[in-house]
C-alpha positions as CSV (number, residue, x, y, z in Angstrom):
1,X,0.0,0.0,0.0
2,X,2.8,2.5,1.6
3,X,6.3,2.6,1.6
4,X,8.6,5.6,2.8
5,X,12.1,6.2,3.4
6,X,12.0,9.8,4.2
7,X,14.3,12.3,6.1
8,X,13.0,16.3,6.7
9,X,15.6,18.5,8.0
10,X,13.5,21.6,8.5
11,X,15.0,25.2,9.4
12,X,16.8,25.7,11.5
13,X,17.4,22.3,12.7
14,X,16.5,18.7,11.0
15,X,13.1,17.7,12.4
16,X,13.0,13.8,11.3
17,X,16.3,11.8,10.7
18,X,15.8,9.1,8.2
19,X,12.6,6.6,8.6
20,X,12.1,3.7,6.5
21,X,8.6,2.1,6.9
22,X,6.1,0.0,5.2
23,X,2.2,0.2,6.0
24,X,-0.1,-2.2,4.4
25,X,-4.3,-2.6,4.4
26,X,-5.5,-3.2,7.3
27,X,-3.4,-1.7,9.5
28,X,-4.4,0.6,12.2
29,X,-1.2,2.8,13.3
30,X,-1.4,5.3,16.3
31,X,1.5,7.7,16.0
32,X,2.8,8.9,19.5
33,X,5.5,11.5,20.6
34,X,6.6,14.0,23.0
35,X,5.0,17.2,21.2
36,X,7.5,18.6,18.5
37,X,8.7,15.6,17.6
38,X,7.5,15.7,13.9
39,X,4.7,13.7,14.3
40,X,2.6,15.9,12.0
41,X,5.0,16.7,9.5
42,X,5.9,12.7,8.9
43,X,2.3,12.5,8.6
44,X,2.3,15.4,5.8
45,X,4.9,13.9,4.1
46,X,3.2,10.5,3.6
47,X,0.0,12.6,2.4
48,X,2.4,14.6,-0.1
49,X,1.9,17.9,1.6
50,X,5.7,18.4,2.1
51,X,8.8,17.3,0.3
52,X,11.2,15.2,1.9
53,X,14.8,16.6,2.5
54,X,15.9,13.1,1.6
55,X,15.8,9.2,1.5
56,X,13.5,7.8,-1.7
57,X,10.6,9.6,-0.7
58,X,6.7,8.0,-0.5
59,X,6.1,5.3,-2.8
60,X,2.1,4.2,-3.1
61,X,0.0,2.0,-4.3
62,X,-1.3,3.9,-7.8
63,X,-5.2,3.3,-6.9
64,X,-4.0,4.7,-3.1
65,X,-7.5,7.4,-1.9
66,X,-6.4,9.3,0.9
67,X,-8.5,11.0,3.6
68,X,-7.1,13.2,6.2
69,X,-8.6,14.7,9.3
70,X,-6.6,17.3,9.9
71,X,-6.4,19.0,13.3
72,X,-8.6,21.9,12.3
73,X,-11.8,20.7,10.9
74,X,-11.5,23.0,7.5
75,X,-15.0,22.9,6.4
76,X,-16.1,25.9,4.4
77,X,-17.8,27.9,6.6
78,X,-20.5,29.4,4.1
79,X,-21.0,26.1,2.3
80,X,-23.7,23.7,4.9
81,X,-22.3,19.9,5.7
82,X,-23.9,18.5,2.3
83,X,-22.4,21.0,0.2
84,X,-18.9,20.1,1.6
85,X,-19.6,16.7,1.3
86,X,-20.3,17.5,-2.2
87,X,-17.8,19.6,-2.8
88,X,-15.2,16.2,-2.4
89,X,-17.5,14.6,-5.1
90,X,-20.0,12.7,-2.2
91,X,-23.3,12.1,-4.3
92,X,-26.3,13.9,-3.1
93,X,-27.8,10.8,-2.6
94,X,-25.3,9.3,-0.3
95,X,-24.5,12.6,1.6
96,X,-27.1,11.3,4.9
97,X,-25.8,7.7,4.6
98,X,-22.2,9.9,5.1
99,X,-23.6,12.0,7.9
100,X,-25.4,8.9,9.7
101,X,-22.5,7.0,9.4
102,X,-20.8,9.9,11.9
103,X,-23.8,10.0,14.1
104,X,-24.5,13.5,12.7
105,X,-28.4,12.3,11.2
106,X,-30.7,14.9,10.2
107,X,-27.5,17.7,9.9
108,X,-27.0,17.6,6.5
109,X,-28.0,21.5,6.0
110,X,-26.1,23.1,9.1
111,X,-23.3,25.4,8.8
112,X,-20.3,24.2,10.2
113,X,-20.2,27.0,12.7
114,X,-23.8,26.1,14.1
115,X,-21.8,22.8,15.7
116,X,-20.0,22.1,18.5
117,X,-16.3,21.2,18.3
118,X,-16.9,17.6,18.3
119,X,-19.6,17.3,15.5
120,X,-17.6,19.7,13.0
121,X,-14.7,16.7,13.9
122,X,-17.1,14.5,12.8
123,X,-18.2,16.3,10.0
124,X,-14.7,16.7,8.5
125,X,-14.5,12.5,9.2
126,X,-17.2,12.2,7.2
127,X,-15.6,14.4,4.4
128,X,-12.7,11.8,4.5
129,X,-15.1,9.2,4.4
130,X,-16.6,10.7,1.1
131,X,-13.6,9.9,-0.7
132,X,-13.6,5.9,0.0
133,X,-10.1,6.3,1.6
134,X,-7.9,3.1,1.6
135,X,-5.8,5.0,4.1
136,X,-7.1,7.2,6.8
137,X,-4.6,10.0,8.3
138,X,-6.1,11.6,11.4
139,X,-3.8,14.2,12.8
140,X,-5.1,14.4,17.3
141,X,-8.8,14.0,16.3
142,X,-9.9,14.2,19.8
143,X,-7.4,16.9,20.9
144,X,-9.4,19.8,23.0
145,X,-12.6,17.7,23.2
146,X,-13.9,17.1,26.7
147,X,-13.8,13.7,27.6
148,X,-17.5,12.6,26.4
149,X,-16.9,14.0,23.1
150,X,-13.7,12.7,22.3
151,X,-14.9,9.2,23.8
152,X,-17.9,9.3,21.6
153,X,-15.5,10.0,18.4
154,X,-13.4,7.5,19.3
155,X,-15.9,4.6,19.4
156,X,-17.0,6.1,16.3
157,X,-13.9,5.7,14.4
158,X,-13.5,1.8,16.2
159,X,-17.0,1.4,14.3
160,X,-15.9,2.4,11.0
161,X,-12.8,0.4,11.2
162,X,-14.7,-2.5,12.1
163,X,-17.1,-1.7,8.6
164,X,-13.9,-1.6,6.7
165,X,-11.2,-3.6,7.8
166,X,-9.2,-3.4,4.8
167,X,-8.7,0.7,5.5
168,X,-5.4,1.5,7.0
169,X,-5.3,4.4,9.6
170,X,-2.3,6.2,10.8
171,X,-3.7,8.3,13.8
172,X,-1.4,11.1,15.9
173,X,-2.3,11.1,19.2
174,X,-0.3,11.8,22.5
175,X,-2.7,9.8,24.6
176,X,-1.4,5.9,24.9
177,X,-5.6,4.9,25.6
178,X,-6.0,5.7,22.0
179,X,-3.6,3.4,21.1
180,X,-5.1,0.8,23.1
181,X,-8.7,1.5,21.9
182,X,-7.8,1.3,18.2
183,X,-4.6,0.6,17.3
184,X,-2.8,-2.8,16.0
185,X,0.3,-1.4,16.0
186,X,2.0,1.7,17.7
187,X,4.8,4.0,16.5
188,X,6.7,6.1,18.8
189,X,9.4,9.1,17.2
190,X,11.4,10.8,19.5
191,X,15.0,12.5,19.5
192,X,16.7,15.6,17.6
193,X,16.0,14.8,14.7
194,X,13.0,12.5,15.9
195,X,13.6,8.5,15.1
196,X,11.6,6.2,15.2
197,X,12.6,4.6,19.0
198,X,9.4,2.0,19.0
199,X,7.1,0.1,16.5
200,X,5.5,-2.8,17.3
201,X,2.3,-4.7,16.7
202,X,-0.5,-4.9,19.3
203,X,-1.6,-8.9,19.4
204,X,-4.2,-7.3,22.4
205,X,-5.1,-3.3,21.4
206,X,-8.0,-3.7,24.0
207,X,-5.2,-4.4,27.0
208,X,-5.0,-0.8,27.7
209,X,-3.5,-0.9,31.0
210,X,-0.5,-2.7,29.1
211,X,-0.4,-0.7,26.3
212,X,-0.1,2.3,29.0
213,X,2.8,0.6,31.1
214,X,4.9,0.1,27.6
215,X,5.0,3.3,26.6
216,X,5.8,4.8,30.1
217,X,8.6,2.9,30.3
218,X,9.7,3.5,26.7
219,X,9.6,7.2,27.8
220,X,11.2,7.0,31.0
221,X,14.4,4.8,29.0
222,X,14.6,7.9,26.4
């Protein structure tokens, strides 16, 4: 699906050393950090929003759709939730299968500025979602939500992965429960330049207490 060997060196200092990695379908990747780490900019270099400095770049599949959640939910604030959906190229017909799908039913003609933080999230998912994404990049989606909203788009993104397990997800977060909820396999960059110090597969993603203790002690040994 993905392959990248990829350095960014940033000014005035390199902000990723060199990262070779592979993601294929199905994977569901949570992307943790101390914050400045370049979590976000390895993540907008593998949706070809930056240029690496060097390595042999991003390689994808040719058929690859990408959907990205970026930390601001960038809807088009004159334009109402179907129009953006549209705007992507989501039929009119399936724009409240797209909204349902989000648990945002019957809001297909608000303006983004009419919801709260957590539905215009939701809203921008479904956006992603318009595009039949084989891999879904989700930059802290539940970053500034209180706890009930970020819980509630959390089991919401667990329920689409479950509808398509084929999608692959890379998802920054700094919050190791994430990881636990809906991750099968955890990357960790750290370091000037960030490397990447930790990626392994979760056989149990629902052991969250584990999941917890590994990366505290991964932190405490860098």
């Amino acid at each position: 699906m993905l392959e990248l060997d990829v350095a960014y060196h940033g000014t005035p200092r390199a902000i990723l050393g060199r990262l070779s990695l592979r993601v294929t379908a199905g994977e569901r990747i949570c992307l943790l950090g101390p914050s400045g780490s370049g979590k976000t900019t390895l993540l907008n270099l593998i949706a070809g929003l930056g240029v690496p400095s060097s390595g042999n770049g991003v390689r994808r599949d040719a058929t690859l759709r990408v959907g990205y959640l970026f930390q601001e939910h960038r809807l088009l604030p004159w334009r109402t939730l179907r129009q953006n959906l549209m705007l992507v190229g989501a039929a009119p017909d399936d724009v409240d299968s797209l909204l349902d799908r989000v648990d945002l039913a019957g809001h297909g003609d608000y303006l983004p500025d009419q919801l709260s933080l957590g539905m215009a999230r939701r809203a921008a998912l479904a956006r992603c979602l318009a595009v039949e994404p084989d891999l879904l990049l989700l930059d802290e989606p539940f970053a500034s939500l209180d706890t009930r909203r970020a819980q509630s788009l959390r089991d919401c993104l667990a329920a689409l992965l479950e509808q398509r397990p084929q999608m692959a997800m890379i998802c920054v977060t700094h919050d190791a429960q994430d990881a636990a909820r809906l991750a099968n396999r955890v990357w960790y960059l750290d370091g000037c330049p960030a490397q990447l110090r930790w990626d392994e597969r979760l056989e149990h993603a629902d052991d969250r207490a584990a999941v917890v203790q590994t990366l505290s002690r991964l932190a405490e040994a860098i």
